[in-house]
C-alpha positions in Angstrom: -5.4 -28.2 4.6 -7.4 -25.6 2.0 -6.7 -25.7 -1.6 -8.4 -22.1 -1.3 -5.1 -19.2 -2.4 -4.1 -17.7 0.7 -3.1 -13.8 1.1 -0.7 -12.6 3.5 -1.0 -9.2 5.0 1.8 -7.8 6.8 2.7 -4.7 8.6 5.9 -3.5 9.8 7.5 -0.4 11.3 11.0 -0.1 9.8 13.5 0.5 12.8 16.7 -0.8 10.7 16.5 -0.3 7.4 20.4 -1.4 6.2 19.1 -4.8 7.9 16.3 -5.0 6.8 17.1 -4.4 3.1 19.3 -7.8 3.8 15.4 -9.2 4.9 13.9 -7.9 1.9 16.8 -10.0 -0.2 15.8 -13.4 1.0 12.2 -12.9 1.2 11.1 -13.2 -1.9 13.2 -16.2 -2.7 11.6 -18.1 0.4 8.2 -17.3 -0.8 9.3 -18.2 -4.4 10.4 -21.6 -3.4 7.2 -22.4 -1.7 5.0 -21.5 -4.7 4.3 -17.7 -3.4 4.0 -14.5 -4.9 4.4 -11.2 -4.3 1.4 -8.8 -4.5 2.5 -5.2 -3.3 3.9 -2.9 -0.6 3.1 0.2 0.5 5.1 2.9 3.2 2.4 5.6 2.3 -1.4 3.9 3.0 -4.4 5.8 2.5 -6.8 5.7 5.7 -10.3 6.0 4.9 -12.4 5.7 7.9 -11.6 4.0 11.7 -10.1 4.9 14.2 -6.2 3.0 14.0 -4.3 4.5 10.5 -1.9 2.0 10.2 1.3 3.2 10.8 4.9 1.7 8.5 4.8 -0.6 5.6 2.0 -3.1 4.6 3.3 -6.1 2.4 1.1 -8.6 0.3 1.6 -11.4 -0.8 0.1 -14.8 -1.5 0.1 -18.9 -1.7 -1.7 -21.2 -4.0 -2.9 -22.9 -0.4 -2.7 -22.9 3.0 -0.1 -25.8 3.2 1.9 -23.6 1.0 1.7 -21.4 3.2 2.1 -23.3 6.3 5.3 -24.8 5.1 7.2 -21.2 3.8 6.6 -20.0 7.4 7.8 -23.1 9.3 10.5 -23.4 7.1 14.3 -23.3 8.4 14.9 -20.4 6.2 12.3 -18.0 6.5 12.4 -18.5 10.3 16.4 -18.4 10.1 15.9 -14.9 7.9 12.9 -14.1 10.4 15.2 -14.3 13.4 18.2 -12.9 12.3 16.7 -9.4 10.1 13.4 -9.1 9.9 12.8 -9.1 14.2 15.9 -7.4 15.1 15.1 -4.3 12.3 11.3 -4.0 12.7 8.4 -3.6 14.8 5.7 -5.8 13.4 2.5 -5.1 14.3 0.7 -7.8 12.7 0.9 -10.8 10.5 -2.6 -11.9 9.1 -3.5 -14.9 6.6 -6.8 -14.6 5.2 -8.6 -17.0 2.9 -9.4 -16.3 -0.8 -13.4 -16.5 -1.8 -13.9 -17.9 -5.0 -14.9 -15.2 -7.7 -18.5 -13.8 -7.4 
């Protein structure tokens, strides 16, 4: 596995959002315990050019590595918070991981 940070991009329609406030609660603690940190989110985006806005919430957040990263998302608890609030109250439209460069 990569010692390179990781950054997590996610976006989500908000189709519940009394259960998905109960999401919100446990997500940062699961990222926390896995040596994660949250970056930002953002219900109002700015398109600039293409031809897809995106559409809901986009949420940051990052690892120190992809094994940190790796094991927060197989984890009995995120998937147990996963399962239970954050599918049943949103649409999510993607999930992407993307590798950090090394400063230039």
């Amino acid at each position: 596995m990569s010692e390179t940070r990781v950054y997590c991009i996610a976006n989500v329609i908000i189709e519940d959002a009394e259960l998905f406030k109960n999401y919100e609660k446990g997500f940062f603690g699961t990222i926390r315990e896995y040596n994660g940190e949250f970056i930002t989110m953002d219900d109002n985006t700015i398109h600039l050019e293409g031809t897809s806005p995106v559409e809901g919430r986009i949420i940051m957040w990052t690892f120190p590595s992809e094994e940190d990263m790796n094991n927060w998302y197989s984890s009995e608890k995120y998937q147990d918070l996963s399962e239970n609030y954050r599918r049943p109250a949103t649409e999510l439209k993607n999930l992407t991981v993307i590798k950090g460069m090394p400063a230039r």
